[in-house]
C-alpha positions in Angstrom: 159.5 125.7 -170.2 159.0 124.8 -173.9 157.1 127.3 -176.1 154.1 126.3 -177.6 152.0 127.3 -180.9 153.7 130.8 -182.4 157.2 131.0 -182.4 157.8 133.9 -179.2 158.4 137.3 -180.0 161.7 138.6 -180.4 163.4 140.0 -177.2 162.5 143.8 -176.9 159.7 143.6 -179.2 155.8 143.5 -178.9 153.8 140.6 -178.1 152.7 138.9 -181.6 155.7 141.0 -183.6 157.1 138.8 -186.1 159.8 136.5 -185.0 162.9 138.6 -185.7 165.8 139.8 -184.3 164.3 143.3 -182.8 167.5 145.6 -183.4 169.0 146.3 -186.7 170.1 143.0 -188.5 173.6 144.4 -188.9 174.9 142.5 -186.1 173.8 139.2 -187.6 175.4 140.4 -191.1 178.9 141.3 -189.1 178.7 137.9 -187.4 178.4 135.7 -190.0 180.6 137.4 -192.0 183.5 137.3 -189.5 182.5 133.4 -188.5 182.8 132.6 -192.5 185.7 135.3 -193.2 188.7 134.1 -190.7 190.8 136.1 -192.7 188.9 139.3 -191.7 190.2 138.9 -187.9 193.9 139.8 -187.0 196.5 138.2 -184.9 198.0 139.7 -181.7 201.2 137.8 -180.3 200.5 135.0 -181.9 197.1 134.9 -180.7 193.9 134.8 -182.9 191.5 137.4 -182.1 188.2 135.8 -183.6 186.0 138.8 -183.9 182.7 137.1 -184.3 183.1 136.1 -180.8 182.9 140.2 -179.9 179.6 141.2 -181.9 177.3 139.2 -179.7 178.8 141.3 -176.6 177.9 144.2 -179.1 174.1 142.9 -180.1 171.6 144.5 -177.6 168.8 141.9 -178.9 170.8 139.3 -177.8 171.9 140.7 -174.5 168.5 141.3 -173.7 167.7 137.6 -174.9 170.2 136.1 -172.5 168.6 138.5 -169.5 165.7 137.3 -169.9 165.8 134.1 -171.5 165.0 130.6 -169.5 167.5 128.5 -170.0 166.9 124.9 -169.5 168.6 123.3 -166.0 170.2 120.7 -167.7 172.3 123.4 -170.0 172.7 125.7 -167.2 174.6 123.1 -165.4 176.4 121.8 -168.7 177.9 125.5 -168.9 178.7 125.6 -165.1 180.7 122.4 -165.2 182.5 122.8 -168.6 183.9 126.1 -167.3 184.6 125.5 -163.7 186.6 122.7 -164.6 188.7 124.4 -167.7 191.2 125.8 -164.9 192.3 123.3 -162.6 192.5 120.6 -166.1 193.7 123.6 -168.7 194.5 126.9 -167.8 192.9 131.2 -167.8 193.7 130.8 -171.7 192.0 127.8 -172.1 188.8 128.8 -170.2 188.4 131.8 -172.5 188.1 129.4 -174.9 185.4 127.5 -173.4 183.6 130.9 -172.6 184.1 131.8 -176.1 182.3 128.4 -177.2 179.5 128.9 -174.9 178.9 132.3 -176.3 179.3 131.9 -179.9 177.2 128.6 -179.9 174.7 130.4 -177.7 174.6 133.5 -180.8 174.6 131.0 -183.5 171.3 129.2 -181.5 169.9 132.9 -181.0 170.1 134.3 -184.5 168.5 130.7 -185.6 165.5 130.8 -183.1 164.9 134.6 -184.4 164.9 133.7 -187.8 168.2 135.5 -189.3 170.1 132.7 -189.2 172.6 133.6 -192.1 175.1 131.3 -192.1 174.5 129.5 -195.9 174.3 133.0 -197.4 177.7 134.1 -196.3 179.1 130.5 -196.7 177.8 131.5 -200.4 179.8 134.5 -201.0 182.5 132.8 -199.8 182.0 130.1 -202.5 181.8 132.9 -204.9 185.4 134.4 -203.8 186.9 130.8 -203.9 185.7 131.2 -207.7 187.1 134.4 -208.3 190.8 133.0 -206.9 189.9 129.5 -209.4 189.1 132.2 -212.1 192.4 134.2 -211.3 194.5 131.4 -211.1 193.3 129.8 -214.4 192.5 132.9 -216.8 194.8 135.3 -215.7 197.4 133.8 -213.8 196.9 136.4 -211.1 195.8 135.8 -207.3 192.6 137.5 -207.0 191.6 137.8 -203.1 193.6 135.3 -201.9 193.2 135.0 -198.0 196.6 136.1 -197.8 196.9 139.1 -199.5 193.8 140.3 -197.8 194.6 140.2 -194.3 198.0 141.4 -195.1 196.0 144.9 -196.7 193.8 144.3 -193.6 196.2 144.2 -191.1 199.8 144.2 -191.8 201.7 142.4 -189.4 198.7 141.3 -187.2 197.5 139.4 -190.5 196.1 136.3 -189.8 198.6 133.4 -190.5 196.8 131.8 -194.6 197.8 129.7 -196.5 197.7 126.8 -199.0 195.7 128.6 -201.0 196.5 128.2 -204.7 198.7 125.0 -204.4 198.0 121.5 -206.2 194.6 120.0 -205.8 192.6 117.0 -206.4 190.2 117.2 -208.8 191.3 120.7 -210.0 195.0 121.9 -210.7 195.0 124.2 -207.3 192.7 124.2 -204.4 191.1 127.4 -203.0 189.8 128.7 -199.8 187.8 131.8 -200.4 188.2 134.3 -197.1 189.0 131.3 -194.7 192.9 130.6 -193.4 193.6 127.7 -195.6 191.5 125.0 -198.2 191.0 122.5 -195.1 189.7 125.1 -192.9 187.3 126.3 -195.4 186.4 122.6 -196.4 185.4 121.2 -193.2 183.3 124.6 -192.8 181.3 123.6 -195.5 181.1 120.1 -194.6 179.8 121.3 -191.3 177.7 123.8 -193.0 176.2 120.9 -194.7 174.9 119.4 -192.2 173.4 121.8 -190.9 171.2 123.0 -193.8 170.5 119.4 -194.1 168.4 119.5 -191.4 167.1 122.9 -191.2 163.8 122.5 -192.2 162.9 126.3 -192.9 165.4 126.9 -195.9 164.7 127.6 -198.8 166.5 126.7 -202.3 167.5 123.8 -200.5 168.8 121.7 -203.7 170.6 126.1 -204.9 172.3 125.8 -201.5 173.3 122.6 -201.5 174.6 122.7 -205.0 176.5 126.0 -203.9 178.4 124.2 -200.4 179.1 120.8 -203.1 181.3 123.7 -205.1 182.4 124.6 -202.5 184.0 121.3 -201.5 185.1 120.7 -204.8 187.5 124.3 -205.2 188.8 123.9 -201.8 188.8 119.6 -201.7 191.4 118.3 -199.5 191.7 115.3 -197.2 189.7 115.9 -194.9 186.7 115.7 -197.1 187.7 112.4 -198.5 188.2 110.8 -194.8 184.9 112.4 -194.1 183.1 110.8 -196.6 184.7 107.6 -196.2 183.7 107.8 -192.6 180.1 109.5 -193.4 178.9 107.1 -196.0 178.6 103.9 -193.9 177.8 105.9 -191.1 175.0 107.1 -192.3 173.9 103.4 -193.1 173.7 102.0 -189.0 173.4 105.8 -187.9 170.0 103.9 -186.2 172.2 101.1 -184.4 174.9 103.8 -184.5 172.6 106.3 -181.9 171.8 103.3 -179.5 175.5 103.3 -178.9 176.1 105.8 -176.0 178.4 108.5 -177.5 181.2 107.7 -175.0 181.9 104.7 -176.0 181.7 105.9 -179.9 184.7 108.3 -178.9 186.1 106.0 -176.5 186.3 103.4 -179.9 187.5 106.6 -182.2 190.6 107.4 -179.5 191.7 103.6 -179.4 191.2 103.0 -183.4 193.0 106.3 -183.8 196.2 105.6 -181.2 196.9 102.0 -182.5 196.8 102.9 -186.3 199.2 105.8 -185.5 201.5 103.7 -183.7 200.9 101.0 -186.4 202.3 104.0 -188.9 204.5 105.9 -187.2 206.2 102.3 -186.3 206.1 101.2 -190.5 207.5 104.3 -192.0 208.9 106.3 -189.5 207.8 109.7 -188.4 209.9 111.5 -190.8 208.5 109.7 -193.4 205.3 111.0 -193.5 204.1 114.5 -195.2 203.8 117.4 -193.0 200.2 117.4 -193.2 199.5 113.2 -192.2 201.9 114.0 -189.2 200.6 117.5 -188.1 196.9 115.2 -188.1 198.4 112.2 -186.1 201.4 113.2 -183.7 199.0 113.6 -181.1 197.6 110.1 -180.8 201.5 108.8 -181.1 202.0 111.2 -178.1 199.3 110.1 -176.2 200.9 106.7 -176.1 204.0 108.1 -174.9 202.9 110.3 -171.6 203.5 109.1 -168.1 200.5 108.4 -166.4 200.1 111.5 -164.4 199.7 113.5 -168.3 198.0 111.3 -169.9 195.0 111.2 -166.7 195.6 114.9 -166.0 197.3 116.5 -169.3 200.5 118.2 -169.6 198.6 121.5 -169.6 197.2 124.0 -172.1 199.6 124.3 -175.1 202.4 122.9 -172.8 203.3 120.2 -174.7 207.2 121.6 -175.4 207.7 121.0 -171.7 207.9 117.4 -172.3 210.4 117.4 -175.1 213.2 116.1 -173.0 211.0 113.0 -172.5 209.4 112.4 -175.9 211.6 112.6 -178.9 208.6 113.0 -181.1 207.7 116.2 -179.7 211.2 117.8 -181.1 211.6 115.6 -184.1 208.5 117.6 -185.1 208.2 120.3 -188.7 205.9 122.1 -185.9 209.0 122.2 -183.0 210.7 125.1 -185.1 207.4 126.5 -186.5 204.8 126.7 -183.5 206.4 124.6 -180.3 202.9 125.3 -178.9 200.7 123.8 -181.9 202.2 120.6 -181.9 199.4 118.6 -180.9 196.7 120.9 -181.7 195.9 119.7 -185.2 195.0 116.2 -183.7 191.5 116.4 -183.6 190.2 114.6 -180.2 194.0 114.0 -179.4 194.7 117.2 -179.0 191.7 117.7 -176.0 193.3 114.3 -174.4 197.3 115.7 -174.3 196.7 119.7 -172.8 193.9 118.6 -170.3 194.2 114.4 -169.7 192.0 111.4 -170.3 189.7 112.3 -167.4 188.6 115.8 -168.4 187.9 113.9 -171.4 186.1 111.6 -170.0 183.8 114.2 -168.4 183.1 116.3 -171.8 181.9 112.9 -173.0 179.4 112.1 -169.8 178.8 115.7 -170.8 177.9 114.9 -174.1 175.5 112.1 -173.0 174.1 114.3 -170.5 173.2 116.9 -173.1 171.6 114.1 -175.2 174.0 114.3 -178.1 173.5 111.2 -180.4 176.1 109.2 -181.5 175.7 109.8 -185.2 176.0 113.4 -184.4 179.2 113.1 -182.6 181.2 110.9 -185.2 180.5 113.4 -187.8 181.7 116.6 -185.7 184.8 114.2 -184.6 185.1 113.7 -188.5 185.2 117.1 -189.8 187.4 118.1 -186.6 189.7 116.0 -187.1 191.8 118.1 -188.4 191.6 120.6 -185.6 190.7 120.8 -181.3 187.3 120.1 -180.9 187.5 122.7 -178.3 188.8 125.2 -180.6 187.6 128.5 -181.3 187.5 127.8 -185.1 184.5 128.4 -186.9 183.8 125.1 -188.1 184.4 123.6 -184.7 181.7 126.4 -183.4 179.2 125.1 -186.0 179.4 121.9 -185.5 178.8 122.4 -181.8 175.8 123.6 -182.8 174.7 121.2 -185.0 175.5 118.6 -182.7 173.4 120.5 -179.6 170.9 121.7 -182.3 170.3 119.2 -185.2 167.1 117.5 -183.3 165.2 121.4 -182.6 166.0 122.5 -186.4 163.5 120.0 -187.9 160.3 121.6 -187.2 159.5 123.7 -189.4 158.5 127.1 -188.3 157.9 126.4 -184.9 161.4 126.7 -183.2 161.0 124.5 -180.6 160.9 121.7 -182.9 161.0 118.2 -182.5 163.4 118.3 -179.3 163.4 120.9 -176.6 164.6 124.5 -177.4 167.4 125.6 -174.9 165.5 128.0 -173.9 162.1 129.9 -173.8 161.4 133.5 -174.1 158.9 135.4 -171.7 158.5 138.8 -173.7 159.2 141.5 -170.5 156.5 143.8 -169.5 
């Protein structure tokens, strides 16, 4: 049921309160925090524990949103599928990851709909820190906050794994990521970030914000923000004959483009030619090319991909065989989802897709500023760009939440 007129009451609050999340805002302040502040979360066995995925679990507003809450069927379902078929095409490990999608994309949607959305003011001061480090670097020749430094005061040994902060940049001498694990991280967060003010309708200092994300891009600019914008600009021209295109086949056309200009590559120079980062963003499509059929329809299984080392030389002719046997493939973008879980549970996140009525425009631009990354990861740009891909169509009108498209769900204030 789609709300109509006034935007609904927040959950737990009386009829005709002001739209607001009903329990103190600190839960939105932690959140967003975390989400823009990587660096803030440790590491446990090698594992990231992300811990803006546990202060929705600690939010009573929002607990009592999602008990009472109508969903729409048609993301009901979406949820069922996605997670019942993470185990038999992934693994436990992976479907944690799915959960942890569905309910950080689920908070982010929340917090948006109750009006303390506060994702451009944290993206901010983490614009502000990136300065600091620039200001460090260049005046005093100290590092001033670097991510770094302050997960190992944080944490220790359970730090977060940073870095690249500091080293040669582009348009400046050294790049810098404020509190996020490494300059591309943080730059495809703001990219994604972007986008998403670009279409929220209810912001205010717009052109402040925008001007404070564009600064962003510029201390932290990497590749990944130049192959965005090469890919952005003429997309943005046909994005109209661009969303008639059903976004499997878009994908479909990104996978192919992507596998033969590896090849193409890989074949010219050699793998051991190319830098660490160029081959960390590609060895995934080379690999895709190499599986038997039963991997490349089924996967080799959730960060498995060291099993088939015996059968792929590029797998231990890898920097990432020594460093993280596990990552190999995982900074592949849309590879990476194709090698641990095959071509057809790809296939069914993209009928997904279509089935959720994500537009093809949409899509391209999250595969672009994920490319550097699983678009199933648990990464916070990966997370906001799920949303703005779900999203992007409801934030558009104005005050009333339900927006131009349909809201994923309705709220019924209990009585």
């Amino acid at each position: 049921m789609k709300v109509r007129g006034e935007t609904p009451s927040a959950p737990g609050s009386p009829a005709g309160s002001t739209n607001r999340v009903p329990f103190p805002r600190i839960f939105p302040h932690l959140f967003f925090l975390f989400l823009t502040s990587p660096i803030l979360s440790p590491e446990v066995s090698g594992v990231s524990v992300y811990l803006f995925a546990v202060v929705p679990l600690l939010d009573p507003g929002f607990l009592r949103y999602l008990r009472h809450a109508r969903f729409r069927k048609r993301y009901i379902v979406a949820g069922v599928l996605l997670s019942g078929l993470s185990v038999p095409f992934g693994s436990l490990l992976f479907l944690t990851k799915i959960a942890t999608i569905l309910l950080v994309v689920s908070y982010l949607h929340y917090t948006w709909k109750f009006h303390s959305f506060l994702l451009y003011q944290y993206i901010a001061l983490n614009v502000g820190i990136a300065a600091v480090q620039w200001s460090g670097a260049v005046f005093l020749g100290r590092n001033l906050l670097f991510p770094a430094d302050v997960g190992n005061f944080l944490y220790g040994p359970y730090a977060l794994a940073a870095g690249g902060t500091g080293i040669e940049g582009f348009l400046l001498e050294s790049r810098f990521s404020g509190l996020s694990r490494e300059p591309g991280f943080f730059s495809s967060l703001l990219i994604a970030s972007l986008f998403v003010l670009s279409e929220d309708k209810r912001v205010r200092w717009r052109k402040a914000l925008i001007g404070v994300h564009l600064l962003g891009i510029v201390l932290c600019l990497s590749k990944i923000a130049l192959v965005f914008f090469l890919i952005f600009l003429p997309a943005w021209l046909v994005r109209g004959a661009l969303n008639r295109v059903p976004p499997a086949v878009t994908a479909a056309v990104v996978l192919v483009v992507m596998v033969l200009a590896t090849r193409y590559v890989y074949d010219l120079y050699g793998p051991g030619l190319l830098t660490e980062t160029i081959s960390h963003r590609t060895i995934g499509y080379a690999i895709l090319k190499e599986l038997n059929w039963m991997d490349f329809l089924f996967g080799v299984g959730y960060r498995n991909i060291v099993s088939r080392a015996s059968e792929i030389p590029l797998i231990y002719q890898s920097i990432w065989f020594e460093k993280m046997p596990s990552a190999i493939t995982e900074g592949s973008g849309l590879a990476s989802i194709a090698v641990n879980a095959g071509i057809l549970y790809l296939a069914f996140l993209l009928l997904l897709a279509q089935y959720l009525g994500i537009r093809s425009y949409e899509l391209l631009l999250f595969l672009a500023f994920t490319i550097n990354e699983n678009p199933l990861a648990s990464s916070s740009f990966v997370l906001v760009g799920i949303f703005y891909m779900l999203f992007v169509r409801d934030m558009g009108g104005g005050r009333n939440t339900s927006g131009p498209g349909k809201s994923v769900a309705s709220w019924k204030t209990p009585g």
